[in-house]
C-alpha positions as CSV (number, residue, x, y, z in Angstrom):
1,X,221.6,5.9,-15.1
2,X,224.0,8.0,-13.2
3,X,224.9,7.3,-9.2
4,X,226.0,9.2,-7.1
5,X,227.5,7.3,-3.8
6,X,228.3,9.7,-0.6
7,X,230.7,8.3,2.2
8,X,233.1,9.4,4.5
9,X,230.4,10.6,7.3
10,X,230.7,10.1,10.9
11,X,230.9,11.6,14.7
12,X,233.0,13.9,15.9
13,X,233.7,16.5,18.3
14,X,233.8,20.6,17.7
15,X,236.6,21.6,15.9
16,X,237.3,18.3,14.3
17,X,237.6,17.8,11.1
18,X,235.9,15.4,8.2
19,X,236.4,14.7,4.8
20,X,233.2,13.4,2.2
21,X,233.6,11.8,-0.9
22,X,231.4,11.4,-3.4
23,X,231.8,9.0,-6.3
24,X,230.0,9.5,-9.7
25,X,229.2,5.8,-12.0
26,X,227.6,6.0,-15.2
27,X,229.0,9.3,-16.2
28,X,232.0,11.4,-15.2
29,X,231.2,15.0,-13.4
30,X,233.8,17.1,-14.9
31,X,231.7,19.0,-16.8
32,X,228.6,18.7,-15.0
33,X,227.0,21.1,-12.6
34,X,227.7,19.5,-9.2
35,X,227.4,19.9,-5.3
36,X,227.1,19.6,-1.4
37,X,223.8,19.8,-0.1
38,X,222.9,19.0,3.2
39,X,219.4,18.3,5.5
40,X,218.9,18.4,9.5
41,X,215.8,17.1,11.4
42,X,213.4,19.1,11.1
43,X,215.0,21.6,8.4
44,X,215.0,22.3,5.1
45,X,217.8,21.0,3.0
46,X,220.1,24.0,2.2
47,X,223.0,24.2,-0.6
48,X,226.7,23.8,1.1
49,X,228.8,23.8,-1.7
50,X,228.7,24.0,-5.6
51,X,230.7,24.0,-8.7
52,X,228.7,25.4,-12.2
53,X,228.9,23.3,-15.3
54,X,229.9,26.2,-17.8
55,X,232.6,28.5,-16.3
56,X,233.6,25.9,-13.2
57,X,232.7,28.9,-10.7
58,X,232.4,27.3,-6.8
59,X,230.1,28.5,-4.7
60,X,230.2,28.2,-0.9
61,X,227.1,29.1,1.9
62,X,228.5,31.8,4.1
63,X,227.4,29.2,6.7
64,X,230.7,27.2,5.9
65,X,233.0,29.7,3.9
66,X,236.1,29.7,5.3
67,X,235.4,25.9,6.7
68,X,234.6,23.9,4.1
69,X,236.4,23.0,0.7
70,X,235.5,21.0,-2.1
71,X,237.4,19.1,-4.5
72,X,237.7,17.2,-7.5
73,X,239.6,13.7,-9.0
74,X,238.2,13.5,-12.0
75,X,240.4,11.0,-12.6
76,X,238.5,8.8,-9.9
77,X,234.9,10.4,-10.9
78,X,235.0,11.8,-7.2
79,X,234.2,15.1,-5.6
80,X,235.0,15.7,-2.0
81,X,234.0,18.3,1.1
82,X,236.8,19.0,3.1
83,X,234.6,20.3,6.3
84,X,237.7,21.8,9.3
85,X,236.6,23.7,12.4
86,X,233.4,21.7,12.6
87,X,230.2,22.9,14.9
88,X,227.1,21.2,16.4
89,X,225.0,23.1,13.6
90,X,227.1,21.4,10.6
91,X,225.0,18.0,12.1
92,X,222.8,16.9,8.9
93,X,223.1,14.1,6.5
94,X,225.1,15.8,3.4
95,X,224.7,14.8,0.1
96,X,225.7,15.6,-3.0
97,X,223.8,16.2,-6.7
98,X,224.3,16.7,-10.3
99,X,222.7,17.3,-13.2
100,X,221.1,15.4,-15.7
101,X,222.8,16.8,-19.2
102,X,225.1,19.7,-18.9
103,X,223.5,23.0,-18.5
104,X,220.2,21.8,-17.3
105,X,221.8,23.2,-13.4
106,X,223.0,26.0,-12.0
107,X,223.9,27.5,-8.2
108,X,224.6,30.8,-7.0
109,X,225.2,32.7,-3.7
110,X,222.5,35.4,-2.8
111,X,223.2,37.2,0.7
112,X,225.2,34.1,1.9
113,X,222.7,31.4,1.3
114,X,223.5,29.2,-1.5
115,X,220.7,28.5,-4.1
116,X,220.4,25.6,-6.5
117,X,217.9,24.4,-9.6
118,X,218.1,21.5,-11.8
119,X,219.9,18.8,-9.9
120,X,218.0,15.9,-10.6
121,X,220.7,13.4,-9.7
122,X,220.9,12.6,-5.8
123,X,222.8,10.4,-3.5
124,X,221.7,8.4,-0.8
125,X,223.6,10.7,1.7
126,X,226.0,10.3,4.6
127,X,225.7,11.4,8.0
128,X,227.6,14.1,10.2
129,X,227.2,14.9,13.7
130,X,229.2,17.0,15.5
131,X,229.2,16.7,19.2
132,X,230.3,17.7,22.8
């Protein structure tokens, strides 16, 4: 069955900067539908980032455009979240998500908030806090 193994999470201050990783076993991502999702206390969890399985569009939340990048090593089975300029509301554990066969995803932007079906596959998650 397909993992998905988020890391990289951890304190820091406003305007820092952090970088995720997520590494894919049991199948490699570069055709799959894949993302950055993340959840705060108390909220609901909301799509950060997203690449589609058929034409490789990336979608971003206008939340983080502009902030955040994401990436991809296929070569490792990694994706990454390069997250700069970093604010108390980015706090949330992020995780990412695929699909379970190509095609069965998908993600789009509608008036800036980033939407998201058929991503079966989740991580476990890694923590961010951004403090003062």
């Amino acid at each position: 069955q397909p993992r998905l193994a988020e890391s990289g999470g951890g304190l820091v201050q406003p305007g820092g900067s952090l970088r995720l990783s997520c590494v894919a076993s049991g199948f490699n991502p570069a055709n799959y539908a894949i993302g950055w999702f993340r959840q705060a206390p108390g909220k609901e969890r909301e799509g950060v980032s997203c690449i589609t399985s058929r034409n490789r569009d990336t979608y971003y939340a206008d939340s983080v455009q502009g902030r955040f990048t994401v990436s991809r090593d296929y070569s490792k089975n990694t994706l990454y979240l390069q997250m700069n300029n970093l604010k108390p509301e980015d706090s949330a554990v992020y995780y990412c998500a695929t699909e379970r066969k190509v095609g069965d995803g998908s993600c789009t932007v509608s008036s800036g908030i980033l939407y998201y079906s058929g991503l079966e596959y989740w991580g476990r998650g890694t923590q961010v806090t951004v403090f003062s």
